[in-house]
C-alpha positions as YAML, in Angstrom:
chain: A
units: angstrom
residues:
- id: 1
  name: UNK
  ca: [0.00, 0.00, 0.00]
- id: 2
  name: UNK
  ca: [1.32, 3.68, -0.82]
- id: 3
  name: UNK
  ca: [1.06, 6.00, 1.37]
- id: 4
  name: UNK
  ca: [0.66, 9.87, -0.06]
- id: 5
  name: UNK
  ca: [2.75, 12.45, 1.29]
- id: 6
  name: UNK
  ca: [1.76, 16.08, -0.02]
- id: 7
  name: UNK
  ca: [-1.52, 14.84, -1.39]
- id: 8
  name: UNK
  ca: [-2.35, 14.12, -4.79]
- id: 9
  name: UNK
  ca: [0.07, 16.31, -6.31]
- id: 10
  name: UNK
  ca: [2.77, 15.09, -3.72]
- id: 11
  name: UNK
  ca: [4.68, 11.76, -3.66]
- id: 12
  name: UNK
  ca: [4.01, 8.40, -2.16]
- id: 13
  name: UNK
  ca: [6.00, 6.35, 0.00]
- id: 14
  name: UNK
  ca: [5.38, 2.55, -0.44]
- id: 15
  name: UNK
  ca: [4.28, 0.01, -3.32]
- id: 16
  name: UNK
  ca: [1.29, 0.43, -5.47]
- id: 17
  name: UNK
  ca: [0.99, -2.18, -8.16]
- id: 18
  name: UNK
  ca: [3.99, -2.69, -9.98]
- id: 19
  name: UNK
  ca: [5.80, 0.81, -8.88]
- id: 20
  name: UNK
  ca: [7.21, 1.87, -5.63]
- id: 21
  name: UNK
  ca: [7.91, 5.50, -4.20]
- id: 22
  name: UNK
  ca: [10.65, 6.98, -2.10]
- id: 23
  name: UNK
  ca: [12.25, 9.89, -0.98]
- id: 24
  name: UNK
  ca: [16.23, 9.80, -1.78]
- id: 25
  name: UNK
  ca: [17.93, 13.28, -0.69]
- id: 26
  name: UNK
  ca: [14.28, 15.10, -0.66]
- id: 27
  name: UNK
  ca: [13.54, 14.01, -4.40]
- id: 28
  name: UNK
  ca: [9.93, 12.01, -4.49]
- id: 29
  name: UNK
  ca: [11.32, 8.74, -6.10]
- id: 30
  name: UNK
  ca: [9.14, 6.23, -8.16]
- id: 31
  name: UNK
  ca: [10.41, 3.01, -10.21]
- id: 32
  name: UNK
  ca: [8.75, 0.38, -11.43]
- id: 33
  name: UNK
  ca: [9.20, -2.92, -10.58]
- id: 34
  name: UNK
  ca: [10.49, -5.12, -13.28]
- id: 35
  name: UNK
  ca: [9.63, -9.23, -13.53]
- id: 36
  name: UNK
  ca: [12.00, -11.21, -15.98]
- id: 37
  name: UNK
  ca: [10.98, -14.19, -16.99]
- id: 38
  name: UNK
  ca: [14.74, -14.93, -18.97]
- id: 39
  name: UNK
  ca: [16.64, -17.50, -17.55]
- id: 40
  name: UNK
  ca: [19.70, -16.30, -15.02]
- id: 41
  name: UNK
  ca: [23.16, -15.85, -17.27]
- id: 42
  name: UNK
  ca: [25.94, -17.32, -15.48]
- id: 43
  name: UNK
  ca: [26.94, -13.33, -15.24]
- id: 44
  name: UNK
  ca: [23.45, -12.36, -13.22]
- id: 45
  name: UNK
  ca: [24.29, -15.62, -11.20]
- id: 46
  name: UNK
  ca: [27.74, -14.29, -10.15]
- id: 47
  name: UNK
  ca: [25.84, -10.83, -9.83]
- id: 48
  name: UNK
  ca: [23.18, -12.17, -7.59]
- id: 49
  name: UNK
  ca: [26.05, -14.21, -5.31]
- id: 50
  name: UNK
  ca: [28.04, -10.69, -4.69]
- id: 51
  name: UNK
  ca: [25.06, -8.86, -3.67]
- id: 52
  name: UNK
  ca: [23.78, -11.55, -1.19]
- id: 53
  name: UNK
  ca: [27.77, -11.66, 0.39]
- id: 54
  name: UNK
  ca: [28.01, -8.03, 0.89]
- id: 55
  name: UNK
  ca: [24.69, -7.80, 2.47]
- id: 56
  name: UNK
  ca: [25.16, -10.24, 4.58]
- id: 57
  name: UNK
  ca: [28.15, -7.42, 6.81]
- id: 58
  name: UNK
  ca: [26.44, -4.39, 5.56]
- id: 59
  name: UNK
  ca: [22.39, -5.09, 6.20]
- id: 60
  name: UNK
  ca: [23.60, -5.64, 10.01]
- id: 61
  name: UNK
  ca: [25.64, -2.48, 10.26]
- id: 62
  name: UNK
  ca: [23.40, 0.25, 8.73]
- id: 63
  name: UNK
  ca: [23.81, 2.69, 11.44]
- id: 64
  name: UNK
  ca: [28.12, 2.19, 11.10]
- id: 65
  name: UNK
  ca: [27.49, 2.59, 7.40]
- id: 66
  name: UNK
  ca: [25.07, 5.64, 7.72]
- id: 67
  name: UNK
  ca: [27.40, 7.19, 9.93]
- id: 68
  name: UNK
  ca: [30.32, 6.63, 7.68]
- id: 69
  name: UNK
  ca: [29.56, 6.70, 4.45]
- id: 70
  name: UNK
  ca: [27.26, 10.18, 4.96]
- id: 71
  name: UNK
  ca: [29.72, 12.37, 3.60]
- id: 72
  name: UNK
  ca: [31.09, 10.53, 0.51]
- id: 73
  name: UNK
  ca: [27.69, 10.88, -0.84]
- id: 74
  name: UNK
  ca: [26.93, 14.40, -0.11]
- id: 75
  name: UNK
  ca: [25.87, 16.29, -3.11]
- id: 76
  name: UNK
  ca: [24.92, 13.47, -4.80]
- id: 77
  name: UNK
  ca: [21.86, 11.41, -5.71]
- id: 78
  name: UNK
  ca: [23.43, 8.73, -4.20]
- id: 79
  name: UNK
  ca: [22.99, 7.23, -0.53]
- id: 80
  name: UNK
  ca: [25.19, 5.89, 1.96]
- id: 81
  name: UNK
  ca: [24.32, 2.08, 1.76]
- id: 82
  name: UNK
  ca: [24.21, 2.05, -1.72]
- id: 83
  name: UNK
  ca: [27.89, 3.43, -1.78]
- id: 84
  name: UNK
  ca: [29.15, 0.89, 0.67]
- id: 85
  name: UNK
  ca: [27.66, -1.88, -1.32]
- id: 86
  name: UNK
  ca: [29.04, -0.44, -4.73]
- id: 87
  name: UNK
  ca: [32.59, -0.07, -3.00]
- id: 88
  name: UNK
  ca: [32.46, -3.49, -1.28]
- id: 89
  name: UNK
  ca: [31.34, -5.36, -3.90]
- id: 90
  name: UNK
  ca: [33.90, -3.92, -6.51]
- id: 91
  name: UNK
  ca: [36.92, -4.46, -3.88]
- id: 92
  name: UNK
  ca: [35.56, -6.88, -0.98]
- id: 93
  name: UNK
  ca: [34.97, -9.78, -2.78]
- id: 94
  name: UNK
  ca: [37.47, -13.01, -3.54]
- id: 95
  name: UNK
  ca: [36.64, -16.26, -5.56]
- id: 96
  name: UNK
  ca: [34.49, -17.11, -8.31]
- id: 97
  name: UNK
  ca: [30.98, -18.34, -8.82]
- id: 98
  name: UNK
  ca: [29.88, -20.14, -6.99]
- id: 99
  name: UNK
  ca: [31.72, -19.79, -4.53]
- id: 100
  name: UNK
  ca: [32.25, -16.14, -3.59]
- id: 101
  name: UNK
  ca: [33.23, -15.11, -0.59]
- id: 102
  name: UNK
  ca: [34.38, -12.10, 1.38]
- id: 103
  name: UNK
  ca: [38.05, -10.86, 2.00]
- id: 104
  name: UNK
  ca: [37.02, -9.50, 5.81]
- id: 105
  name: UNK
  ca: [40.83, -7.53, 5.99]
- id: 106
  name: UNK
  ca: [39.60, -5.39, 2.70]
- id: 107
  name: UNK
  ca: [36.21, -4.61, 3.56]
- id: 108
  name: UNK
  ca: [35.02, -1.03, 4.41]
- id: 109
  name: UNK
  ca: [32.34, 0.65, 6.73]
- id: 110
  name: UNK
  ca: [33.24, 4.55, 6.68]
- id: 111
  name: UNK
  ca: [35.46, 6.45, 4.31]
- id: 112
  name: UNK
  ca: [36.78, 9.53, 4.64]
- id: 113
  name: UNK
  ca: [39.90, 12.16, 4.62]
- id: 114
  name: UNK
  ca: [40.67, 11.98, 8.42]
- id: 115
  name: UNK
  ca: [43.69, 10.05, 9.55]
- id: 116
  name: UNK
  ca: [43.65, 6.48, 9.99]
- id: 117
  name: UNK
  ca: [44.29, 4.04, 12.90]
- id: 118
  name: UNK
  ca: [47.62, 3.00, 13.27]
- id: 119
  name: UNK
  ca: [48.32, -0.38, 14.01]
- id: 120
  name: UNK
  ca: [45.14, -1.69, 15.44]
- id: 121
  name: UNK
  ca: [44.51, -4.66, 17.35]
- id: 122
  name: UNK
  ca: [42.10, -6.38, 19.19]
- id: 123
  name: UNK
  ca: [41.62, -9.06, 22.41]
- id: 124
  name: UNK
  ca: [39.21, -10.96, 24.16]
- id: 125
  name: UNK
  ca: [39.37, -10.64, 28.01]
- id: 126
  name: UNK
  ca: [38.97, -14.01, 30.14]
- id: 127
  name: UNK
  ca: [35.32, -13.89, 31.11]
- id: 128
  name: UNK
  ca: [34.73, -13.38, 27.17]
- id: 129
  name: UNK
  ca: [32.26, -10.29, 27.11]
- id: 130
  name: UNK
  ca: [34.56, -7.62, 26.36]
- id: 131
  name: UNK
  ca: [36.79, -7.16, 24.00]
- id: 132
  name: UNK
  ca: [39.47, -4.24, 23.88]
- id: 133
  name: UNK
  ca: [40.62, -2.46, 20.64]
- id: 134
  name: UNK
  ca: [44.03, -0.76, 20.54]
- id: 135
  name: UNK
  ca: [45.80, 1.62, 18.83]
- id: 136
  name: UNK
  ca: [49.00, 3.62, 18.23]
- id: 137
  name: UNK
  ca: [48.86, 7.36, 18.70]
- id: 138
  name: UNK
  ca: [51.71, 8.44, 16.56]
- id: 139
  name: UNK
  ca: [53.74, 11.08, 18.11]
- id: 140
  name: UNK
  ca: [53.78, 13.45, 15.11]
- id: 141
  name: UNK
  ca: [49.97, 14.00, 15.51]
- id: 142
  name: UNK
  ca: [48.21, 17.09, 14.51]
- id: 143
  name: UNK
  ca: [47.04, 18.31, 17.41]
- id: 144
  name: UNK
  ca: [43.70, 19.19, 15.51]
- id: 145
  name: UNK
  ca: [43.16, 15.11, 15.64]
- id: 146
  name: UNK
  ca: [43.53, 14.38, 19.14]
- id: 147
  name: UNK
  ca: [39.53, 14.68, 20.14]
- id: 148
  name: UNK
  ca: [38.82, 12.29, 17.16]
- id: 149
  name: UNK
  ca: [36.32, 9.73, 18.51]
- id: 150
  name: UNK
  ca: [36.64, 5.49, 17.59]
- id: 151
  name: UNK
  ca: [33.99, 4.24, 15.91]
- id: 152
  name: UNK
  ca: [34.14, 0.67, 16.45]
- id: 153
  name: UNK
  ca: [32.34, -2.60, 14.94]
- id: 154
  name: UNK
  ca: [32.43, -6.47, 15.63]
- id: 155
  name: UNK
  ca: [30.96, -8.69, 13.04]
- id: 156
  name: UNK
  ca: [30.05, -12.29, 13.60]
- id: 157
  name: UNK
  ca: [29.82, -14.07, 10.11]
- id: 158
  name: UNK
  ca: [27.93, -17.29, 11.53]
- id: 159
  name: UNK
  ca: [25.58, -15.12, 13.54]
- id: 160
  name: UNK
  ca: [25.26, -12.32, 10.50]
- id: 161
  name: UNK
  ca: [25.09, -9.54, 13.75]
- id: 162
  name: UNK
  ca: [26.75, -6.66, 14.43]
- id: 163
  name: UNK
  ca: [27.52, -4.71, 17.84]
- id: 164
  name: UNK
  ca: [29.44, -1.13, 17.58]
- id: 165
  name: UNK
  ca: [30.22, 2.08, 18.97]
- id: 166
  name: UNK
  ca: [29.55, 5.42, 16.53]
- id: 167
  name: UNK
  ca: [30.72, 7.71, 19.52]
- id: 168
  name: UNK
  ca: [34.11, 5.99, 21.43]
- id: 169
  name: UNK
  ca: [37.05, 7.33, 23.09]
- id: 170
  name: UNK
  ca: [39.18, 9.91, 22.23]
- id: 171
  name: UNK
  ca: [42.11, 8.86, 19.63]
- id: 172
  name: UNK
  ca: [44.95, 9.86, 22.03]
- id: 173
  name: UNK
  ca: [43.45, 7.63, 24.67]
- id: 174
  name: UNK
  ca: [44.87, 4.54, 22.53]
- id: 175
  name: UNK
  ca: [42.29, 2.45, 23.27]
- id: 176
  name: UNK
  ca: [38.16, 1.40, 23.84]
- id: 177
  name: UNK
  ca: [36.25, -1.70, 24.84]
- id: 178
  name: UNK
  ca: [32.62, -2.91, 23.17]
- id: 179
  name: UNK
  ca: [30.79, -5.41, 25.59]
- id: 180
  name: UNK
  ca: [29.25, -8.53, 24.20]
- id: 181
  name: UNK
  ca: [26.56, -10.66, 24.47]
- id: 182
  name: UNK
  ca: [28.16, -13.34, 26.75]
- id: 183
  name: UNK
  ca: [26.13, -16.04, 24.29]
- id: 184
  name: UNK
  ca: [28.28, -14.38, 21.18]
- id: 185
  name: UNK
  ca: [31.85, -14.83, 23.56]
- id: 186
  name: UNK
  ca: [32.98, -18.11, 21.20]
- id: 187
  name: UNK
  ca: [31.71, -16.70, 17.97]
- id: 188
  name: UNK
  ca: [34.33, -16.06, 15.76]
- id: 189
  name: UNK
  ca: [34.86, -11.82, 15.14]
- id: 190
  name: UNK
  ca: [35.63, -9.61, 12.66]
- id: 191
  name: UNK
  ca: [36.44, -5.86, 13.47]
- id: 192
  name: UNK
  ca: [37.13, -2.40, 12.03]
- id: 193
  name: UNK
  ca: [37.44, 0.53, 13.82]
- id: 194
  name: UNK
  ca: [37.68, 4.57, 12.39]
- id: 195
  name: UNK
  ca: [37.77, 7.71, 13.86]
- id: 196
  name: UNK
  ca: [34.93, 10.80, 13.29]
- id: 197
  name: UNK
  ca: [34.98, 14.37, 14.67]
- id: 198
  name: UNK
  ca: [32.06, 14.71, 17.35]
- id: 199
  name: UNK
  ca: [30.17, 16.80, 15.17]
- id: 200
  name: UNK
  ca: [29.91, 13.59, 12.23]
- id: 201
  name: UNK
  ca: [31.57, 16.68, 10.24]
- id: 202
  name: UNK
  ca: [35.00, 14.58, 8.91]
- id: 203
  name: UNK
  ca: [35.55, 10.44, 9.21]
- id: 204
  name: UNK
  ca: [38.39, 8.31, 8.34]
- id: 205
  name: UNK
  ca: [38.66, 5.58, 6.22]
- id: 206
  name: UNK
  ca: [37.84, 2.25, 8.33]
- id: 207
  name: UNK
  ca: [40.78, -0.55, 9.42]
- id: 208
  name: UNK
  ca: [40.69, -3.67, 10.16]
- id: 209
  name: UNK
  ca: [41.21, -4.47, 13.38]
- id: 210
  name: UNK
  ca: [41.44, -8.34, 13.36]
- id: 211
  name: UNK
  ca: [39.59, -11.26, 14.35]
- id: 212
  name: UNK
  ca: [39.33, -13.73, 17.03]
- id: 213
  name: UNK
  ca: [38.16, -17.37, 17.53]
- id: 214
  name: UNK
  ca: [38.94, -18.04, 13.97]
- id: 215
  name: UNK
  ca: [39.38, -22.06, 14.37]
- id: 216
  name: UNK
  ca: [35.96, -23.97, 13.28]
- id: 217
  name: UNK
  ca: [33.56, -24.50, 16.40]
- id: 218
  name: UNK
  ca: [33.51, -28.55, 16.99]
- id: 219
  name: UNK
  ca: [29.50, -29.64, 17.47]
- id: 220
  name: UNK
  ca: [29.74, -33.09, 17.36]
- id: 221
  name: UNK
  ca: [29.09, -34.86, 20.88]
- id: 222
  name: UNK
  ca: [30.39, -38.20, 21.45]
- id: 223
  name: UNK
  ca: [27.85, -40.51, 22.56]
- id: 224
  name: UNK
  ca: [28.57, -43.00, 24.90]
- id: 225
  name: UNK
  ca: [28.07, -46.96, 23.63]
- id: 226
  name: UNK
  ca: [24.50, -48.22, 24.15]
- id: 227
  name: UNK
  ca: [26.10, -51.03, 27.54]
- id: 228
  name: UNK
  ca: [25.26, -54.99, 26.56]
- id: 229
  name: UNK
  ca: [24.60, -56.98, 29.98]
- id: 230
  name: UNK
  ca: [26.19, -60.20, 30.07]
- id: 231
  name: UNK
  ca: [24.33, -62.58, 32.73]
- id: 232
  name: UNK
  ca: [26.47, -63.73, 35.35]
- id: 233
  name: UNK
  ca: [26.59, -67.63, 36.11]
- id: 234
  name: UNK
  ca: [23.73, -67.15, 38.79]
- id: 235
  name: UNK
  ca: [21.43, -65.72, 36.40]
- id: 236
  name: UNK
  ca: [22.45, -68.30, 33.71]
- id: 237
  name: UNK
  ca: [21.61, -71.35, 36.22]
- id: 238
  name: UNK
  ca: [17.93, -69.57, 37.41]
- id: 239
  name: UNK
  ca: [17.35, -69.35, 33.48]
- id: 240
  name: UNK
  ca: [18.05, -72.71, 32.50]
- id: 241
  name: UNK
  ca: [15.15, -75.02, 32.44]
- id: 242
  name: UNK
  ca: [15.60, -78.21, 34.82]
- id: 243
  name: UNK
  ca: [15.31, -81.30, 33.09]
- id: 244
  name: UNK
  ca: [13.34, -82.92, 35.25]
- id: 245
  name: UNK
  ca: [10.42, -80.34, 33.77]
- id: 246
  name: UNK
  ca: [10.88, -80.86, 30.41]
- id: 247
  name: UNK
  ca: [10.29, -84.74, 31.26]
- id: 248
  name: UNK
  ca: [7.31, -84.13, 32.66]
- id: 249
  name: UNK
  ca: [6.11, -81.51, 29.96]
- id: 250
  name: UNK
  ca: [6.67, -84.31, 27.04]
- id: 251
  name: UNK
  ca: [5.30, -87.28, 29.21]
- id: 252
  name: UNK
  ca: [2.11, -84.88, 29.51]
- id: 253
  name: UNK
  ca: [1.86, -84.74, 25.63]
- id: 254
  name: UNK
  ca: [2.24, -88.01, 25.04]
- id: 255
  name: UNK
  ca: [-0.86, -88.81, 27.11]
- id: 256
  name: UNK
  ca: [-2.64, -86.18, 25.37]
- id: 257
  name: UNK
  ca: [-1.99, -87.26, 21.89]
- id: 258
  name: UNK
  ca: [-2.87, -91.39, 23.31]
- id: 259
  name: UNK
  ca: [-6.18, -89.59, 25.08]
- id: 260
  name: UNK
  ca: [-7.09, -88.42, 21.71]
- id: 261
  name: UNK
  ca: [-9.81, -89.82, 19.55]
- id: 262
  name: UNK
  ca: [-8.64, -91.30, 16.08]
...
């Protein structure tokens, strides 16, 4: 259903029939929805495969990816999660179809002139709920850098979630920590981290960070043999019929069979 914003002389927001409205950058959008019947090219295939990987760390991170993709798109028609798929997707991506799959150490959620993080890293502490990014502050530093905030972001690929911080520490502090669900602490992680001014007026490209728990999670449980009693020579003796029953059990069907009439 479409929903009409200015009246009839405005635009919609929503689907009616075959077309859809929007509003991209305070334009009143409206395309039509298309429905090919061709079969899939191997080209559309591999097409179809990229989108669906780079979703799949984007869709979770919208707010990371509104925040740092805002001003590479200013002035243009374009918007911010469009731009981070486009860029992703061009330079994200490793393998061929079918089997397409993301390079996590090239992918990127903000970009911008700002200065980079130097040397990152990242670490898990023991009780597994928090884990601590790092950083270099270079000693040459512009002053004009030093109230730079982290942005941080964890990814976990089997979970397809995302936890982050758009507003961190300062850059000269050298380091933040993101809490995590204690349920996500053996989930393997990928990270990135970037810096933007307080005002969302300037952002740095994103780094990666690194991951953690990388080794495959083992599900398998080991269940133990179904246990075969073996009677012991007690039981085996109160088991075993007495022969002095099965006499008396054949003598008794004898005399039935004799008793019976011909």
């Amino acid at each position: 259903m479409g929903k009409l914003i200015n009246g009839i002389f405005g635009g919609f927001h929503g689907r009616i029939g075959n077309l859809v409205g929007y509003t991209l950058k305070g334009k009143h959008i409206i395309r039509r929805i298309g429905v090919s019947t061709k079969p899939l090219t191997p080209a559309r295939k591999a097409n179809c495969q990229k989108m669906k990987v780079v979703n799949e760390i984007l869709s979770p991170s919208l707010p990371v990816i509104r925040a740092g993709f805002r001003l590479a798109v200013t002035g243009t028609d374009k918007n911010e999660y469009n731009e981070a798929v486009s860029y992703n997707k061009l330079n994200a991506l490793q393998g061929e179809y079918p089997n397409i799959s993301l390079d996590y150490t090239k992918v990127l959620v903000s970009m911008g002139d700002l200065p980079m993080a130097f040397n990152p890293a990242i670490s898990q502490n023991a009780d597994g709920n928090e884990i601590e990014f790092s950083w270099e502050v270079p000693a040459d530093l512009s002053y004009q850098y030093d109230n730079d905030r982290a942005m941080l972001m964890i990814y976990f690929p089997a979970l397809k979630v995302t936890c982050y911080h758009l507003i961190g520490s300062k850059r000269t502090e050298g380091k933040d920590t993101i809490r995590i669900d204690a349920a996500h602490a053996g989930e393997r992680m990928e990270a990135y981290i970037s810096f933007i001014k307080d005002d969302g007026k300037a952002v740095s490209n994103s780094v990666y960070a690194g991951s953690l728990n990388t080794k495959p999670k083992v599900n398998a449980e080991i269940k133990p043999e179904k246990e075969t009693k073996i009677p012991d020579k007690e039981e085996q003796i109160q088991n075993k019929p007495e022969k002095s029953s099965l006499r008396s059990e054949l003598s008794a069907e004898r005399n039935d069979l004799s008793s019976a009439p011909s």
